[in-house]
C-alpha positions as CSV (number, residue, x, y, z in Angstrom):
1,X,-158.7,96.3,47.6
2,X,-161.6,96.9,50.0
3,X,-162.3,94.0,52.5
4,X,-165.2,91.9,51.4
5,X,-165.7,89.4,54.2
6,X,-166.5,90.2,57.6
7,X,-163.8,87.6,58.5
8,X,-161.7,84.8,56.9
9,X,-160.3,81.7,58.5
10,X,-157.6,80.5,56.7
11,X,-155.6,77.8,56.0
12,X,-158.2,75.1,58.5
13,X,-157.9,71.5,57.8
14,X,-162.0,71.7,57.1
15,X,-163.9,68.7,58.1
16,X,-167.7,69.8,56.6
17,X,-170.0,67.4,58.7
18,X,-170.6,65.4,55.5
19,X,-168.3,62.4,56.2
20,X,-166.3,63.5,53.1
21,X,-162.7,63.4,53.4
22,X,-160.8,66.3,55.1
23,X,-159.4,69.3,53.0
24,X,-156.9,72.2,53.5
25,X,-159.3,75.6,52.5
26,X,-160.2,79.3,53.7
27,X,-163.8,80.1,54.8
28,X,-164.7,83.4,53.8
29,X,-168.0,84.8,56.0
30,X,-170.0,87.4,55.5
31,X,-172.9,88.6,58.5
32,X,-174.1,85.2,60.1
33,X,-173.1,83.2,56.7
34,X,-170.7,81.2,55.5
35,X,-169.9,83.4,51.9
36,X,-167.3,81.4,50.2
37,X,-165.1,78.2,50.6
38,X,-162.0,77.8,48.7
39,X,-158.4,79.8,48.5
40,X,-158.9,83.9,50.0
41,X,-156.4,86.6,50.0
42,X,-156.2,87.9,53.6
43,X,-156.8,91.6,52.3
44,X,-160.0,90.1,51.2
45,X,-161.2,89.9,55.3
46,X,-161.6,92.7,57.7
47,X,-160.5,89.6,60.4
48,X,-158.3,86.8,59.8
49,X,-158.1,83.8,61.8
50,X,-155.1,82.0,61.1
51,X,-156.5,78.2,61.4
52,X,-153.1,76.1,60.0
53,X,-152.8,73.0,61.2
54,X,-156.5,73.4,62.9
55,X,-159.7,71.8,62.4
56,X,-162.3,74.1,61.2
57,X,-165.6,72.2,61.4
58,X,-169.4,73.4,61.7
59,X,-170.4,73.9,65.3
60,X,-171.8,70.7,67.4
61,X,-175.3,69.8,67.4
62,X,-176.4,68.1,71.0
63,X,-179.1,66.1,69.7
64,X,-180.4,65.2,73.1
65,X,-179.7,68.0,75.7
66,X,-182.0,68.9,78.5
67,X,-181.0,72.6,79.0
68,X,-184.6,73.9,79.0
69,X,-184.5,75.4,82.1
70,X,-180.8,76.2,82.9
71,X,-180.5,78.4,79.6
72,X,-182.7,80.4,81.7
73,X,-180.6,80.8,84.6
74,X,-177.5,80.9,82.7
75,X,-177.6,81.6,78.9
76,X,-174.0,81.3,78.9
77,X,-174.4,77.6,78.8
78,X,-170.5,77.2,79.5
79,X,-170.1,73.9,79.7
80,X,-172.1,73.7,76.1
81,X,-170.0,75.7,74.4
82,X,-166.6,75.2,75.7
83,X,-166.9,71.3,74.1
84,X,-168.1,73.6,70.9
85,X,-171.5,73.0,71.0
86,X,-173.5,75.7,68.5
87,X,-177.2,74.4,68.7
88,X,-179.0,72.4,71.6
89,X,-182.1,70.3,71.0
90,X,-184.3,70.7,73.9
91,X,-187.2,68.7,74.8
92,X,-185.9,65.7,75.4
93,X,-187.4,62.3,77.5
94,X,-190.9,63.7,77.8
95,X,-190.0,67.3,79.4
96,X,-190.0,70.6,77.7
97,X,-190.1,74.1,78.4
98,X,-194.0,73.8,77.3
99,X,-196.6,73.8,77.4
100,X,-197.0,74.6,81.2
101,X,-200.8,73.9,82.6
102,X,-202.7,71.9,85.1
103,X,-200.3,69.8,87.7
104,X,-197.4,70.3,85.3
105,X,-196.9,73.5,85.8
106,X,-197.4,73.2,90.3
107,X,-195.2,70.8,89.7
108,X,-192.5,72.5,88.2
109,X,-192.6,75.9,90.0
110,X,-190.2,74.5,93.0
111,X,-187.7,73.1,90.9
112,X,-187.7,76.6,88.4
113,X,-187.6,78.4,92.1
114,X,-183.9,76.4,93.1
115,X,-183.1,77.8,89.9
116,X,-184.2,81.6,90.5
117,X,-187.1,81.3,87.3
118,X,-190.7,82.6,88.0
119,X,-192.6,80.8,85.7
120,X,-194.4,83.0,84.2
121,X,-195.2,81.6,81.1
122,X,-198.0,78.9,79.9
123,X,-197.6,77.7,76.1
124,X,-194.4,76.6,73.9
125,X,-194.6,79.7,72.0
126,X,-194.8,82.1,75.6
127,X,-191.6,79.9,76.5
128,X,-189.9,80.6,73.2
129,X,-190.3,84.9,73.9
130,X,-188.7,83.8,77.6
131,X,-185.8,82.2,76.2
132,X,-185.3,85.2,73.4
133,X,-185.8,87.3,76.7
134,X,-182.3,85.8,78.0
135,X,-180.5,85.8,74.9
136,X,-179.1,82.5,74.8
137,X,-175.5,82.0,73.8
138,X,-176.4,79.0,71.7
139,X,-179.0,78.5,69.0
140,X,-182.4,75.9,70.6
141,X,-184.5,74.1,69.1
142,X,-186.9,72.1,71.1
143,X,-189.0,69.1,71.0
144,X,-192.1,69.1,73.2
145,X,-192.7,66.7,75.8
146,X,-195.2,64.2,76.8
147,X,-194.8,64.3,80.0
148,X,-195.9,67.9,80.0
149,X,-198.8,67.2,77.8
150,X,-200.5,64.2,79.8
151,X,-199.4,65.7,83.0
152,X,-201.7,69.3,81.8
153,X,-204.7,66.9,81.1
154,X,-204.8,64.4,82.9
155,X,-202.0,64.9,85.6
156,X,-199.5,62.2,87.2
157,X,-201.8,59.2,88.3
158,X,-202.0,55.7,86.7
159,X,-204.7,55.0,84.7
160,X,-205.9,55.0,81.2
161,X,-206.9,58.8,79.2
162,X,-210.4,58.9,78.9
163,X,-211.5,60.0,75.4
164,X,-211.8,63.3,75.7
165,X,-208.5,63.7,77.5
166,X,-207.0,62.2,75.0
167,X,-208.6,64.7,72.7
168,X,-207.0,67.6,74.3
169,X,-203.7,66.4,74.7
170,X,-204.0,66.1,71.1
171,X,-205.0,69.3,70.9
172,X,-202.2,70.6,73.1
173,X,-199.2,69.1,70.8
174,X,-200.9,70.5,67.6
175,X,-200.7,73.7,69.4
176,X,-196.9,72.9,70.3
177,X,-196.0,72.0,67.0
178,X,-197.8,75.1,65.1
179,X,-195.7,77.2,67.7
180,X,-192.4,75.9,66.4
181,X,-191.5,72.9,67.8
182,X,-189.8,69.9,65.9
183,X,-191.6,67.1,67.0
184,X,-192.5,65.2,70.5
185,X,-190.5,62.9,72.9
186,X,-191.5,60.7,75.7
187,X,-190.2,59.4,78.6
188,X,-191.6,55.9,79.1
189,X,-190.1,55.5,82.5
190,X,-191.2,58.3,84.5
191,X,-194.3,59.4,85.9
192,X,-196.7,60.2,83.6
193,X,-195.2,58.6,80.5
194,X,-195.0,55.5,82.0
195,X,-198.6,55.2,82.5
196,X,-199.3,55.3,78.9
197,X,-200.4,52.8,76.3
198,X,-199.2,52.1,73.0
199,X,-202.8,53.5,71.5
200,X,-202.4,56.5,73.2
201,X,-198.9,56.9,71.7
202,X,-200.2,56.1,68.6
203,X,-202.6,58.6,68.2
204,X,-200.0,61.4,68.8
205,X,-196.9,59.7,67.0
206,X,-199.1,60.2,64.1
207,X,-200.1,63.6,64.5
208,X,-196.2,64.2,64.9
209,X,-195.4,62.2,61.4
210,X,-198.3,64.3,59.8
211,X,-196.4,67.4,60.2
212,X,-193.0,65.7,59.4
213,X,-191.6,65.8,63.0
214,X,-189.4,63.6,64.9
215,X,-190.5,61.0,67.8
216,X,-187.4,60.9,70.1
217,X,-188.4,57.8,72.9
218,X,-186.6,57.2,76.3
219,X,-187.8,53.4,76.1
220,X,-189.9,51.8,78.5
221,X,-187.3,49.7,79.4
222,X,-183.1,50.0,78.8
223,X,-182.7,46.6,80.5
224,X,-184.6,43.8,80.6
225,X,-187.3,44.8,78.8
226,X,-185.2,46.4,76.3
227,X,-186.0,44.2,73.0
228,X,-189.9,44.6,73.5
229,X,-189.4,48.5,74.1
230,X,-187.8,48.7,71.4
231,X,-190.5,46.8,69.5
232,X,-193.0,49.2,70.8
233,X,-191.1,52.1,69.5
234,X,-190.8,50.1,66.0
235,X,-194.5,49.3,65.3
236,X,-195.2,53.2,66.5
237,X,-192.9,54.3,63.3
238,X,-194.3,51.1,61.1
239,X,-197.9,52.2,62.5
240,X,-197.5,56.4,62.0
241,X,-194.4,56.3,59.3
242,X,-193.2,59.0,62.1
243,X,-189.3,59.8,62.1
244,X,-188.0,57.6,65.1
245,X,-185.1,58.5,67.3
246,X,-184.0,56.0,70.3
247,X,-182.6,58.2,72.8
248,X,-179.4,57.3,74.6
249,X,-179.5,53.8,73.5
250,X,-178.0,51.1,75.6
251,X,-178.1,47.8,77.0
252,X,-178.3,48.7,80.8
253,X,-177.1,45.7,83.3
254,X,-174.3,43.2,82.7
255,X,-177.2,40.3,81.9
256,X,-178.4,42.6,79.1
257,X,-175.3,43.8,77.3
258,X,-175.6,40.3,75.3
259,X,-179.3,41.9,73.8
260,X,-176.8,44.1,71.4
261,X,-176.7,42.3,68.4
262,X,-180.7,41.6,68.7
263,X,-181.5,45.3,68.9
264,X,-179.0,46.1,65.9
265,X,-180.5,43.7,63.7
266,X,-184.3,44.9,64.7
267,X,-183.3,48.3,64.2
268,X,-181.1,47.5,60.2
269,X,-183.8,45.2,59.5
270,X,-187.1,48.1,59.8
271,X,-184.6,50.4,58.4
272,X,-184.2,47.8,55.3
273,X,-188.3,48.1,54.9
274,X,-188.0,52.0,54.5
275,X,-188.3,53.2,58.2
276,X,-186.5,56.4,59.4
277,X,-185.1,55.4,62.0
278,X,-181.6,56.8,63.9
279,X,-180.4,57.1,67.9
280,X,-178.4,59.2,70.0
281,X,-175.6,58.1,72.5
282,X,-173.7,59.8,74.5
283,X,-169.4,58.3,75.1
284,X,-169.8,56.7,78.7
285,X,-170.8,53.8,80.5
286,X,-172.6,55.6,83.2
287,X,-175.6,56.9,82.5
288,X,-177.7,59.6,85.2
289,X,-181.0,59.8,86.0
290,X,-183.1,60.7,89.0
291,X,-182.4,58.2,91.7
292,X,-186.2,57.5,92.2
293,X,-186.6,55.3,88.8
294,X,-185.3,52.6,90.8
295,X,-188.2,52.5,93.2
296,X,-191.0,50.0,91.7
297,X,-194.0,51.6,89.7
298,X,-196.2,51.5,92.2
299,X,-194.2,53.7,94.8
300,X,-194.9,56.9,92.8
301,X,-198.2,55.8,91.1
302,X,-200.9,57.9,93.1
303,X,-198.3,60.8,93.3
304,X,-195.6,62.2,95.1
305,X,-197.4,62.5,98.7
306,X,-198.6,58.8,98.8
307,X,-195.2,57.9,97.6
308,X,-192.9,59.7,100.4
309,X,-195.9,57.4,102.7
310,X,-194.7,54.5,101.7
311,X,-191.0,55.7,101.5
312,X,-191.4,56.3,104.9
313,X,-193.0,53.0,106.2
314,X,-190.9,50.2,107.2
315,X,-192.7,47.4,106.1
316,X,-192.8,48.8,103.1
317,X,-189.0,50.0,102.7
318,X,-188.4,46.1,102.7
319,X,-191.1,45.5,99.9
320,X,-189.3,47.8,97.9
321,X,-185.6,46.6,98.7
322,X,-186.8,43.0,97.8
323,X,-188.7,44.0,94.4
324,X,-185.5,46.1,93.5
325,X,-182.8,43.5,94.6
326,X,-185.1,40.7,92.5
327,X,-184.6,43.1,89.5
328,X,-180.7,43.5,90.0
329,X,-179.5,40.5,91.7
330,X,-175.9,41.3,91.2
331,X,-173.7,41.4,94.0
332,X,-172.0,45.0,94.0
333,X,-175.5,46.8,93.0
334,X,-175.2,49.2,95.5
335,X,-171.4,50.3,94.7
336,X,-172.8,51.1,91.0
337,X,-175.1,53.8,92.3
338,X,-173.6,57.4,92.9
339,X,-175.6,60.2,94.4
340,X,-175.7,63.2,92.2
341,X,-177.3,66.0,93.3
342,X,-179.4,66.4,96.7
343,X,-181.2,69.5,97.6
344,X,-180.7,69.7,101.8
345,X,-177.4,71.1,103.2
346,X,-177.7,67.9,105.7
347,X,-177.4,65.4,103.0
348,X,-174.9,67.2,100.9
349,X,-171.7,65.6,102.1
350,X,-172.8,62.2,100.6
351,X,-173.1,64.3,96.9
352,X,-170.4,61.7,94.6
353,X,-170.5,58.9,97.0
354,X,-172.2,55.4,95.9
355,X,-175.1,54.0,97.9
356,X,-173.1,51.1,99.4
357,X,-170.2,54.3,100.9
358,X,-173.6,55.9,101.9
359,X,-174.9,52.9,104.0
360,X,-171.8,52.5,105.5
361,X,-171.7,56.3,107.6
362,X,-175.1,56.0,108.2
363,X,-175.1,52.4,108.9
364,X,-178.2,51.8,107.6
365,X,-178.7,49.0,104.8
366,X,-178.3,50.3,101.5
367,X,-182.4,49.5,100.5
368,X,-183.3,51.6,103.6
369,X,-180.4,54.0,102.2
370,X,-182.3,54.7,99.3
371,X,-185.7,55.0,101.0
372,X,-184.6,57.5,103.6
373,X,-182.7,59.4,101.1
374,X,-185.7,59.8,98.5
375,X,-188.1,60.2,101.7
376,X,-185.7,63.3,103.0
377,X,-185.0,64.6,99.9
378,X,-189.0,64.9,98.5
379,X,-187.5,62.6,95.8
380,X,-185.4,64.8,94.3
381,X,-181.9,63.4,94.2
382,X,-180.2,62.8,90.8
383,X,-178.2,60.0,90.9
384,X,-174.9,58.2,88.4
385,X,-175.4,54.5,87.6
386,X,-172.4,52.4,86.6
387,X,-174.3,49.7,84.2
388,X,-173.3,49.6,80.8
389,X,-170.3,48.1,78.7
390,X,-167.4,49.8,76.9
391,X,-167.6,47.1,74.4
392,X,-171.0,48.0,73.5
393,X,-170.7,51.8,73.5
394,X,-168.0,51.2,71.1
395,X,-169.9,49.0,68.9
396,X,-173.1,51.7,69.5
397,X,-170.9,54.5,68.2
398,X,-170.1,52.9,65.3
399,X,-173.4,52.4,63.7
400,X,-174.2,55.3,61.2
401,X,-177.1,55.9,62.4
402,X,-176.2,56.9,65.3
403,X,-175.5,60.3,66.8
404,X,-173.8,62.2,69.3
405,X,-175.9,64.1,72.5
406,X,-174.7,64.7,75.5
407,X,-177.8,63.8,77.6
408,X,-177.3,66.6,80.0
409,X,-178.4,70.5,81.2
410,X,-175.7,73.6,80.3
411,X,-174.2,73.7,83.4
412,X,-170.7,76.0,84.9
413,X,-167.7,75.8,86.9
414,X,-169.4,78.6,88.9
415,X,-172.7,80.4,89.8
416,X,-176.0,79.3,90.0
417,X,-175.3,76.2,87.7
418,X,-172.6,75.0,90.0
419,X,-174.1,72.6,92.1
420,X,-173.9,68.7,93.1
421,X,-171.6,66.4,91.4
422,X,-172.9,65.8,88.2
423,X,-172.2,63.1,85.2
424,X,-169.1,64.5,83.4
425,X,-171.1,64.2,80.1
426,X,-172.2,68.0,80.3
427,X,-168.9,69.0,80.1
428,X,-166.7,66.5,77.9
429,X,-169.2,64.6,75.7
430,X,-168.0,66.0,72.4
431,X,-164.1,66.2,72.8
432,X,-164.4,62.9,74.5
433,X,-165.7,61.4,71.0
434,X,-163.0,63.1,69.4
435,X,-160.1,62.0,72.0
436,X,-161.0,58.6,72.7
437,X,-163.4,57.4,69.8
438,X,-162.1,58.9,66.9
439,X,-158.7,58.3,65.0
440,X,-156.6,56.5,63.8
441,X,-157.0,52.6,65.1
442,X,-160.3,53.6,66.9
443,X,-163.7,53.1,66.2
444,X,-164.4,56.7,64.0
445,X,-162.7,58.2,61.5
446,X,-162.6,62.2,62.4
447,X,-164.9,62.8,59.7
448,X,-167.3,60.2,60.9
449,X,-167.2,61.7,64.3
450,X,-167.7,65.3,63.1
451,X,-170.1,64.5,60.8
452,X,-172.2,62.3,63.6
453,X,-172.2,66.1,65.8
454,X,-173.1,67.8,62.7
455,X,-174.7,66.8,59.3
456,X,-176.5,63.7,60.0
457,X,-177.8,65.6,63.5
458,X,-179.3,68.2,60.8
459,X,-180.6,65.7,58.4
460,X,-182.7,64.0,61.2
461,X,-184.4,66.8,62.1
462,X,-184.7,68.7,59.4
463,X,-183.0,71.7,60.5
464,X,-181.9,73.8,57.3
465,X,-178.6,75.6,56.4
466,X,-176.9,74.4,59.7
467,X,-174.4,71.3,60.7
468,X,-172.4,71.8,57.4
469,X,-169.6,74.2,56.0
470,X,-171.1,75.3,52.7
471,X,-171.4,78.5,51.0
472,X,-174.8,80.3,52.4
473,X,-175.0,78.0,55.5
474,X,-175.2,79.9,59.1
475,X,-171.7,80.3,60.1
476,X,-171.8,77.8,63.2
477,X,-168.1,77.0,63.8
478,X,-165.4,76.1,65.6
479,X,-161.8,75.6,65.3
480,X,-160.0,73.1,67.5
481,X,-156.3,71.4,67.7
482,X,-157.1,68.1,66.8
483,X,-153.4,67.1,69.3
484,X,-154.6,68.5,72.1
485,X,-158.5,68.3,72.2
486,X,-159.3,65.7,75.0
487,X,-162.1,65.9,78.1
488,X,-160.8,66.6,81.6
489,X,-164.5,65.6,83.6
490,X,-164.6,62.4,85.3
491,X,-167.4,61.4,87.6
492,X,-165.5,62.7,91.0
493,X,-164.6,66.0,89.6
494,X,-167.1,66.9,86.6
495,X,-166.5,70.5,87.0
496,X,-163.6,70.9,83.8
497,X,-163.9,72.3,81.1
498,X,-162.0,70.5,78.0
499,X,-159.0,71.6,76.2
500,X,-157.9,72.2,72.6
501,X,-161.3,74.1,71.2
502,X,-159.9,77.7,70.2
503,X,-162.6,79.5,68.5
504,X,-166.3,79.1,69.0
505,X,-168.6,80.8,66.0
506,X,-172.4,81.1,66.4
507,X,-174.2,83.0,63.5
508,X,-170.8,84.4,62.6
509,X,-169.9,85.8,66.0
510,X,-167.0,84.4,67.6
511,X,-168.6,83.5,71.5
512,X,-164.5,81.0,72.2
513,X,-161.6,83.4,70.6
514,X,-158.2,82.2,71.9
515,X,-159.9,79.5,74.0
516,X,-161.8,82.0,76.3
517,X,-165.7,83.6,76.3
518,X,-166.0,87.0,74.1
519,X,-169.3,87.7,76.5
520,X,-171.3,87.5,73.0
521,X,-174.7,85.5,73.2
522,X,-176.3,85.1,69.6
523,X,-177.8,82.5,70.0
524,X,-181.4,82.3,68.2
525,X,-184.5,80.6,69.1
526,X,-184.9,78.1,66.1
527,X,-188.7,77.8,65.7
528,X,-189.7,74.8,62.9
């Protein structure tokens, strides 16, 4: 009998990213597609993967990734697909790979430089031909950002869009989402998002649910604020009847973590009225950020000159260590703050150290820690902050309408993407869901967790024939051993890779075989 299938994996315990029960079957696959599902003859295959005893499930979906940039230094996005990540959704928190005009694009030339990118490229659709350029090992699809449409028009100063601004950056996410992107996200805390009304919101989010797209929000506020932000985000779906996504959410500071059970029954209670509304999470209580979002909104508010001005007056540096200290009273605020990432060889030692270790060798207070640090640093130092509650990240995970994104770049245990001390979520979200979270006498069944990476990730945003094991679907998989899959990242050494993920399968080329890259990148470009 001639071989029919390009290759067969037989005898997987197949968990389909439906939340259906698990069940012992052979995947035939033929090209990129899954062909058949059901009992094979191995003469049937030209390759045979023997999966018994393995989990053969359709390849992770990162909801929320922020790889824009490093899939162009690095298509190999290692630490992606060693957790068995298939498809990343880019975009995310009001920064995309485009469009890229007016101050955005000044602004961004340094940080594509550290990087060794020339920007060379202008509009979503010019960044799309880039990212084809480098052959990507995973499949993209992207959202596009507001902070890259405000910042075009009207730049990064505070104040409100005049009419015909508005117009244009109107214009400008049209253009976006003609060129193949699957909706728009913000990020309500940085610079220029955070300068925007709810009007001006409005007018895009609708735009955005005219075509059917998502609106993915990093909230105004995560905190103290978090119920009203929230609330914004709410009317803007009520308002638009736009798809809404909360990114990362959380209840950020041990005064807020009691706000849990309010923002739950705000979210069930719009969903109960018809609204689409889902979020993403990622499985720690530490998120990571840039460290300047704890400076006060008027630091940064007439750019990034005036703002290293004031970082660098005395007077000031108190002002700010007061307004921040009001915000956070607690008494070990300062131990919950871990440098990340710094760009200068001088400051580099202090990469995975907290703020309050900082102050210490420089004896300097921690406020004035901050201030020099930002000041020395041209702002750019990512930072870990220890805030949030295992008792609510459990209770987070459970809802079904959440899913699972790792909040992070594709980053690698060497090269040009080896750099700082990162958040471990880059390299151990998804086996960390599967280790810790999901199981017997823990919050997720397997299915549950699988199908939280995988089919409801799809269903949100509308991507077809992926995130599910079904005859014609794109054959996005990977096989794992559900004993010994488990994270090995933690916040002082986040440069591991995870364990137990044996094959990795994008468009029917296997990228992990026997637990190590094949050098294959097949990754496509996945336009809406």
């Amino acid at each position: 009998m001639q071989a029919k299938y390009d290759l067969i994996i037989k005898d997987g315990i197949i968990i389909d990213g439906s939340n259906q029960p698990a069940k012992v079957s052979d995947l035939g696959i033929i090209k990129d597609r899954i062909s058949f599902v059901g009992k094979l003859s191995p003469n049937q295959g030209k390759r045979i993967i023997q999966a018994k005893g393995k989990v053969v499930a359709p390849g992770f979906i990162d909801i929320h990734s922020h790889s824009d940039f490093t899939l162009l230094a690095d298509p190999k996005a290692e630490s992606k697909v060693y957790q068995g990540v298939t498809t990343e959704v880019i975009g995310q928190c009001g920064v995309s790979g485009g469009p890229m005009k007016g101050e955005v694009r000044e602004r961004r030339k340094a940080e594509l430089a550290d990087l060794g990118i020339r920007l060379n490229w202008s509009t979503l659709a010019e960044y799309f031909y880039r990212l084809e350029e480098a052959q990507p090992i995973v499949n993209v699809a992207t959202l596009v950002g507001h902070g890259n449409l405000r910042g075009a028009v009207a730049g990064y100063v505070n104040r409100s869009l005049s009419r015909s601004e508005l117009k244009k950056i109107a214009g400008l996410l049209e253009q976006s989402l003609s060129m193949g992107a699957w909706g728009i996200s913000t990020g309500l805390i940085y610079p220029p998002g955070i300068y925007s009304t709810t009007e001006e919101l409005k007018t895009l989010t609708q735009i955005v649910a005219d075509w059917g797209g998502v609106y993915a929000t990093h909230l105004r506020s995560e905190g103290d604020r978090l119920i009203e932000a929230i609330g914004e985000a709410i009317h803007l779906a009520e308002a638009t009847g736009v798809s809404l996504q909360i990114s990362h959410l959380k209840t950020y500071g041990g005064k807020n973590w009691r706000k849990l059970t309010q923002v739950f029954k705000l979210i069930e209670d719009y969903q109960k009225k018809g609204l689409n509304i889902h979020a993403d999470r990622y499985p720690y209580t530490a998120s990571s950020t840039d460290l300047d979002v704890l400076l006060p909104p008027w630091v940064g508010e007439d750019g990034n000159e005036e703002a290293l001005k004031r970082l660098a007056d005395r007077q000031l540096q108190k002002k700010i260590t007061e307004e921040i200290i009001a915000q956070n009273p607690e008494p070990q605020f300062w131990e919950k703050i871990m440098v990340a990432s710094v760009k200068t060889a001088k400051n580099r030692p202090f990469e995975g150290k907290t703020l309050a270790e900082i102050s210490s060798l420089r004896k300097q207070a921690p406020g004035e820690v901050l201030c020099n640090l930002l000041k020395e640093e041209k702002l750019k130092v990512g930072a870990i902050f220890f805030f949030m509650s295992e008792s609510n990240l459990k209770q987070i995970l459970k809802k079904d309408y959440v899913m699972i994104g790792s909040d992070s770049a594709a980053r690698s245990t060497s090269g040009i993407l080896h750099h700082g001390n990162p958040h471990p979520r880059g390299f151990g979200t998804f086996p960390r869901v599967l280790k810790r979270y999901a199981g017997k006498g823990k919050p997720l069944s397997l299915e549950t967790a699988v199908y939280k990476m995988t089919g409801l990730s799809v269903k949100k945003l509308g991507l077809p024939f992926r995130g599910l094991i079904q005859s014609g679907y794109y054959a996005d998989l990977i096989i794992f051993d559900p004993e010994k899959i488990r994270d090995r990242a933690d916040y002082r050494n986040p440069f591991r890779y995870p364990t137990g993920i044996e094959y990795v399968i994008i468009n029917g080329e296997e990228v992990i075989a026997q637990s190590a890259l094949t050098g294959k990148r097949p990754g496509k470009v996945l336009r809406r």
